[in-house]
C-alpha positions as CSV (number, residue, x, y, z in Angstrom):
1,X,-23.5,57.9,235.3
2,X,-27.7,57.7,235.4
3,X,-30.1,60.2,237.4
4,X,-33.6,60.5,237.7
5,X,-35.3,63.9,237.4
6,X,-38.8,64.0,238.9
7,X,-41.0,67.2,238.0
8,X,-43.8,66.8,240.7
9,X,-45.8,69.9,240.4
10,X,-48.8,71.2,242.9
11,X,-51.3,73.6,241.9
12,X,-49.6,76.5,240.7
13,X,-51.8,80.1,241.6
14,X,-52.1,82.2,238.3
15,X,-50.9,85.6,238.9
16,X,-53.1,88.1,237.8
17,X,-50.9,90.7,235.8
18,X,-54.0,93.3,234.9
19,X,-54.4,94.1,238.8
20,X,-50.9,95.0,238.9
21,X,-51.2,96.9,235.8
22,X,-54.3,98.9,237.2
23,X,-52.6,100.0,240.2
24,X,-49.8,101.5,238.5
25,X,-52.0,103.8,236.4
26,X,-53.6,104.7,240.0
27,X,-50.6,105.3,241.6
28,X,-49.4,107.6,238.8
29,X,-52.2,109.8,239.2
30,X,-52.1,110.0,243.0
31,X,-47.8,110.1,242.9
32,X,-48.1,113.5,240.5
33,X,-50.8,114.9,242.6
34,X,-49.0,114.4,246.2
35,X,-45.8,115.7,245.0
36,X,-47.6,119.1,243.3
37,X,-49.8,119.2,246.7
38,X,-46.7,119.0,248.4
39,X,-45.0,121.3,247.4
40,X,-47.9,124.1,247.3
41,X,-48.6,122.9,251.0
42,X,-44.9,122.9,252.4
43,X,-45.6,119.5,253.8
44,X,-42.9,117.2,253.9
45,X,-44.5,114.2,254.7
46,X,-47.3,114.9,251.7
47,X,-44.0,114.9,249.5
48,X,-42.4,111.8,250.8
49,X,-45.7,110.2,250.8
50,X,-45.1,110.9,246.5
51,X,-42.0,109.9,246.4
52,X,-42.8,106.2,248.5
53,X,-45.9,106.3,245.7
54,X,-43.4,106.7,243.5
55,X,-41.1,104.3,244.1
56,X,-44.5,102.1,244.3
57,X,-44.8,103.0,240.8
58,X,-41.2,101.9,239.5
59,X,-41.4,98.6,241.8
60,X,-45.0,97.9,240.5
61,X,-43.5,98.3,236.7
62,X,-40.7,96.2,237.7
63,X,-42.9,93.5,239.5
64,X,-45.1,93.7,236.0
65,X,-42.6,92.9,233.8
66,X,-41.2,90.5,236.0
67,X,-44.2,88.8,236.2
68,X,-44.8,88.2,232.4
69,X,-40.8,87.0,231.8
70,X,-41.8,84.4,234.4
71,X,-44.2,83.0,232.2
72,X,-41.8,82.8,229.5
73,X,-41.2,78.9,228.3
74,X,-37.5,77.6,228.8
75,X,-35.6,77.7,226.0
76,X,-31.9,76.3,224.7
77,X,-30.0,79.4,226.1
78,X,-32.2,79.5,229.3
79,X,-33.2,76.2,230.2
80,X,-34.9,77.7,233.5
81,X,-36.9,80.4,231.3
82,X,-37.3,83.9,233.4
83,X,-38.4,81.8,236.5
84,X,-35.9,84.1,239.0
85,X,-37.3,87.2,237.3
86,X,-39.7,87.9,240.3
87,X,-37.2,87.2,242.8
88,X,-35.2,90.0,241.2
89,X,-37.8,92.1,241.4
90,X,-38.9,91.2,244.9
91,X,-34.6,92.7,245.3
92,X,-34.9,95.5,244.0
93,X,-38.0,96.7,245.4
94,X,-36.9,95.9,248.8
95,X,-33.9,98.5,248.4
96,X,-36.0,100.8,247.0
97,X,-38.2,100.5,249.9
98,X,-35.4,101.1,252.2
99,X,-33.4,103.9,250.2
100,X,-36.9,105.8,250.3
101,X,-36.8,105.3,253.9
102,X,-33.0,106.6,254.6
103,X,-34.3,109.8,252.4
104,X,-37.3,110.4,254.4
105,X,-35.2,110.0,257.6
106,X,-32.7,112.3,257.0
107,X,-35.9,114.8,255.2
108,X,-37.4,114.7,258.6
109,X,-34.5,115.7,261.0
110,X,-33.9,118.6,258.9
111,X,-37.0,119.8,258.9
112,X,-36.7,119.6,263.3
113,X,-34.3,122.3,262.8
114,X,-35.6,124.6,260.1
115,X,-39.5,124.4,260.6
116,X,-41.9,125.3,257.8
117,X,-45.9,126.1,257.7
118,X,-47.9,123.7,256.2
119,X,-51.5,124.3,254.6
120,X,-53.1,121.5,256.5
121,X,-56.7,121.5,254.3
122,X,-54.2,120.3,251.0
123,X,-52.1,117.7,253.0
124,X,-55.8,116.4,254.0
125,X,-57.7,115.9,251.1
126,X,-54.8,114.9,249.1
127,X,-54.0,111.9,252.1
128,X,-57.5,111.3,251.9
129,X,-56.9,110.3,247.7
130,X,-53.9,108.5,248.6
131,X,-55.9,106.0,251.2
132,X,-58.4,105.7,248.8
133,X,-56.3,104.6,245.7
134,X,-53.7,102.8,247.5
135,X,-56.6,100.5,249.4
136,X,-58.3,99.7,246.2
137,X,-54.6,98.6,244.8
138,X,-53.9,96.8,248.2
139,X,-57.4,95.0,247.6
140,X,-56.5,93.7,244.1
141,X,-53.2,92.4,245.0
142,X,-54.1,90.9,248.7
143,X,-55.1,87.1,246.9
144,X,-51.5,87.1,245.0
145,X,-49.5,88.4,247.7
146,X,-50.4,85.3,249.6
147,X,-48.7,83.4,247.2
148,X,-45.9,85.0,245.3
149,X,-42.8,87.3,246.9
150,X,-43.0,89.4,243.7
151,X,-46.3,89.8,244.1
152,X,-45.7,90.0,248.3
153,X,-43.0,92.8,247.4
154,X,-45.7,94.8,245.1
155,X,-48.5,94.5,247.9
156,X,-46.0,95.9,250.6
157,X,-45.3,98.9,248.6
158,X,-48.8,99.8,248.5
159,X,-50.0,98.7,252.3
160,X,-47.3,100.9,253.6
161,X,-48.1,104.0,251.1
162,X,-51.7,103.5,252.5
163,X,-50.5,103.2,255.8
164,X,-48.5,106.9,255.3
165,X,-51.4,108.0,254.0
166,X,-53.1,107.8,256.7
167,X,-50.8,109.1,259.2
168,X,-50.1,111.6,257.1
169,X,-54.2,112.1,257.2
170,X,-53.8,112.3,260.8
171,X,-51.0,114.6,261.0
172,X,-52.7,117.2,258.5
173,X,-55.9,117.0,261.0
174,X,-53.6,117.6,264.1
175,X,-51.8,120.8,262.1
176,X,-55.1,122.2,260.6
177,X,-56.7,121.8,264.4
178,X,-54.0,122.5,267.1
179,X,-51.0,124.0,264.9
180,X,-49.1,121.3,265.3
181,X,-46.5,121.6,262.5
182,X,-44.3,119.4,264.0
183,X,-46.2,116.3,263.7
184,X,-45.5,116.3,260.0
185,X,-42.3,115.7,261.0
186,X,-43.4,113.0,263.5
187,X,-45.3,111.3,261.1
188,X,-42.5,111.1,257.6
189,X,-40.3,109.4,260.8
190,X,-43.2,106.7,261.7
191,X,-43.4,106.4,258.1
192,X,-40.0,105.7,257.4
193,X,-39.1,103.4,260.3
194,X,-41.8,101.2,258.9
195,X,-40.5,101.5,255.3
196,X,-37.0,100.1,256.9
197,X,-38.6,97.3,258.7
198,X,-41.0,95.4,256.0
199,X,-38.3,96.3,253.2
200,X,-35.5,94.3,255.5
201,X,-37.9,91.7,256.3
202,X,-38.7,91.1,252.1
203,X,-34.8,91.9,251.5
204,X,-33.4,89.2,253.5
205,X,-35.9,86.7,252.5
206,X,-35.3,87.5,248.5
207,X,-31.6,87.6,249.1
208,X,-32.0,84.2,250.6
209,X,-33.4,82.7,247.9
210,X,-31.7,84.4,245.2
211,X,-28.3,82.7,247.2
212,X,-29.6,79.6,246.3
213,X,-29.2,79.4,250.3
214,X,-31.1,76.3,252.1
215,X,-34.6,77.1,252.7
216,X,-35.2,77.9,256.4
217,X,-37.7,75.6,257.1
218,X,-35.9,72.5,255.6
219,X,-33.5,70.4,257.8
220,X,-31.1,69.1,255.8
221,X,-30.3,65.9,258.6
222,X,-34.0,65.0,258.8
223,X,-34.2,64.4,255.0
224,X,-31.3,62.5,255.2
225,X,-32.3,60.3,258.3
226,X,-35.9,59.7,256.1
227,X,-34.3,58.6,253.3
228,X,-31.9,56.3,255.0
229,X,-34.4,54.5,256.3
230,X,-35.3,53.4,252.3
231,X,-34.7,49.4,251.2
232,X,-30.9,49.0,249.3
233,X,-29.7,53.0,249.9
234,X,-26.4,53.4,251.7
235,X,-25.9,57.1,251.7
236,X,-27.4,59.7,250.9
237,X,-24.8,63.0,249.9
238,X,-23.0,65.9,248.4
239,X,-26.5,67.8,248.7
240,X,-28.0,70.6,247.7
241,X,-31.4,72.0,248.1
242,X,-32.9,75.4,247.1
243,X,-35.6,77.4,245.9
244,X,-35.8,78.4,242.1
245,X,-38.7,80.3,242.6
246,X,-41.4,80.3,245.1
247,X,-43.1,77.6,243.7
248,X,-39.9,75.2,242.6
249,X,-38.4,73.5,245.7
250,X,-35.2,71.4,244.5
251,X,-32.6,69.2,245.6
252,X,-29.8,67.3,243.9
253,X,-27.7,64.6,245.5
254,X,-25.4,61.6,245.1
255,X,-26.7,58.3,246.3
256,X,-24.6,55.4,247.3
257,X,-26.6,52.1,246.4
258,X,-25.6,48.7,248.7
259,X,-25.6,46.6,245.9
260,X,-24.3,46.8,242.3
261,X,-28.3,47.1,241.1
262,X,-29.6,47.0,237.9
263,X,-30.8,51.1,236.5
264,X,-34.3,49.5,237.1
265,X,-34.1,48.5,240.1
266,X,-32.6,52.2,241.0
267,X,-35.7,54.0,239.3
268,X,-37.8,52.1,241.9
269,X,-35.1,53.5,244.7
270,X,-35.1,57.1,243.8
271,X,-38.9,56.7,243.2
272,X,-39.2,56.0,247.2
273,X,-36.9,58.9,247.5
274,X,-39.3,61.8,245.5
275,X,-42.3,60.2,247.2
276,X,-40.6,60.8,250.9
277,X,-39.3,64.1,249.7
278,X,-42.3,65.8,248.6
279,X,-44.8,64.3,251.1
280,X,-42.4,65.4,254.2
281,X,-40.7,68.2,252.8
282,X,-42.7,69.4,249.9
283,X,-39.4,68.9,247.9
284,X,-41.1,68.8,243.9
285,X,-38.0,68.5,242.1
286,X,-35.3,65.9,242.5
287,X,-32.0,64.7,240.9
288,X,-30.2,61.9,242.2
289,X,-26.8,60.5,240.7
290,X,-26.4,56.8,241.7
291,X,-23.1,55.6,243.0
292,X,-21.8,52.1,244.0
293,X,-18.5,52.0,245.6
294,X,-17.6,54.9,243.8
295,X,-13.9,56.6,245.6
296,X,-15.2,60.0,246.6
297,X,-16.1,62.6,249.3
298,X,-18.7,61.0,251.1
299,X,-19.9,64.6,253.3
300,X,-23.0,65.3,253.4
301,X,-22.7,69.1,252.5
302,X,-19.5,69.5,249.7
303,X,-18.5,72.9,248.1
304,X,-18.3,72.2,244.2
């Protein structure tokens, strides 16, 4: 049995690891400082603007270390290298996201029915610190975000801590002003409905990938009516496409040959094949096993 591997790479974006490691010595310093503010102040939503900073603070470790295993070389006991690593983090970061959220929920309601004073001028100079540390971090990581879900995950953390920041700012102004204590309240709710949303959204697109399922922008017919229409290829089946990582697109497949053609004149085949994959469907790595009359399932989609 023969295949043909091709490795067709495009630019790949060099993560830059020191950002990351920048922002989670800044969001130490603001996390300890919002959680001893909160609790002097009696404002919830100063506290559970600590606790999302940190959680930022685990996921940015996390996303860290992930980062660096991903640039670990392949090796005879793992032939991928750490390549998944950032999906895993990109996982985990979107539960924590979400856990943080459920807590903040039920922290809120609570305080609906047992009220407390808050001293407004602490919850809004220490806000104030949190927009400023969390926009720097979000500045750093906005040119990696674009391009990696690990790094995606990391930059979502901090936008949204920088988002609570602010309405917690906001909130602080409305207590110190009208005596509106309830607004704190108001505010860790806002805060946490959003935390739920973006941390589903990076969840279910993580969860896809780590699945191995088929990307969602890929239509699995189209690359098989494409490559049908290639010189001396019967059919094109038992497939499989996926994601490794973000930057690894692959897909394996038998190939039925019309003839009983010489392993040369199949190079030139499956060479056809990777140049229609990758220029239609940006698929950069491809394995195809060659068949010729071979007795077996000839579906198109086949559970191993």
């Amino acid at each position: 049995m023969g295949s043909n591997h091709n490795h067709s790479h495009h630019h790949k974006h060099e993560v830059q690891g020191k950002n990351l490691l920048f922002s989670i010595v800044l969001n130490l310093v603001i996390t300890v400082a919002q959680l001893i503010g909160g609790l002097f102040s009696g404002s919830l939503a100063l506290i559970s603007d600590a606790l999302h900073n940190f959680s930022d603070v685990l996921s940015l470790v996390f996303s860290y270390v992930a980062n660096k295993l991903s640039k670990k070389k392949a090796s005879i006991n793992q032939t991928f290298g750490y390549k998944r690593a950032e999906l895993i983090a990109a996982f985990v970061n979107a539960m924590t996201l979400i856990i943080v959220a459920l807590f903040l929920v039920y922290g809120a309601i609570e305080r609906f029915f047992n009220p407390h004073k808050i001293v407004s001028e602490l919850v809004i100079w220490l806000s104030v610190l949190g927009i400023i540390v969390n926009g720097l971090s979000v500045l750093m990581l906005k040119k990696d975000a674009d391009k990696n879900l690990n790094m995606k995950s990391a930059y979502l953390h901090l936008f949204t801590d920088m988002l609570a920041s602010i309405a917690v700012l906001i909130g602080g102004l409305l207590m110190k002003y009208f005596q509106w204590y309830w607004v704190d309240n108001v505010m860790t709710l806002i805060i946490a409905i959003y935390l739920i949303v973006v941390g589903f959204d990076l969840l279910k697109e993580s969860t896809q990938m780590l699945m191995l399922f088929t990307p969602t922008h890929i239509d699995i017919k189209e690359i098989i009516r494409e490559v049908h229409k290639i010189k001396g290829v019967g059919k094109l089946h038992h497939i499989h496409v996926w994601y490794l990582n973000e930057e690894e697109l692959h897909l394996e497949a038998h190939l039925d040959c019309l003839e009983d053609i010489k392993m040369s004149e199949f190079n030139e085949i499956v060479h056809e094949v990777e140049h229609v994959l990758f220029d239609k469907f940006q698929i950069n790595h491809v394995n195809i096993q060659p068949e010729y009359n071979k007795e077996d399932s000839k579906d198109f989609i086949l559970q191993d």
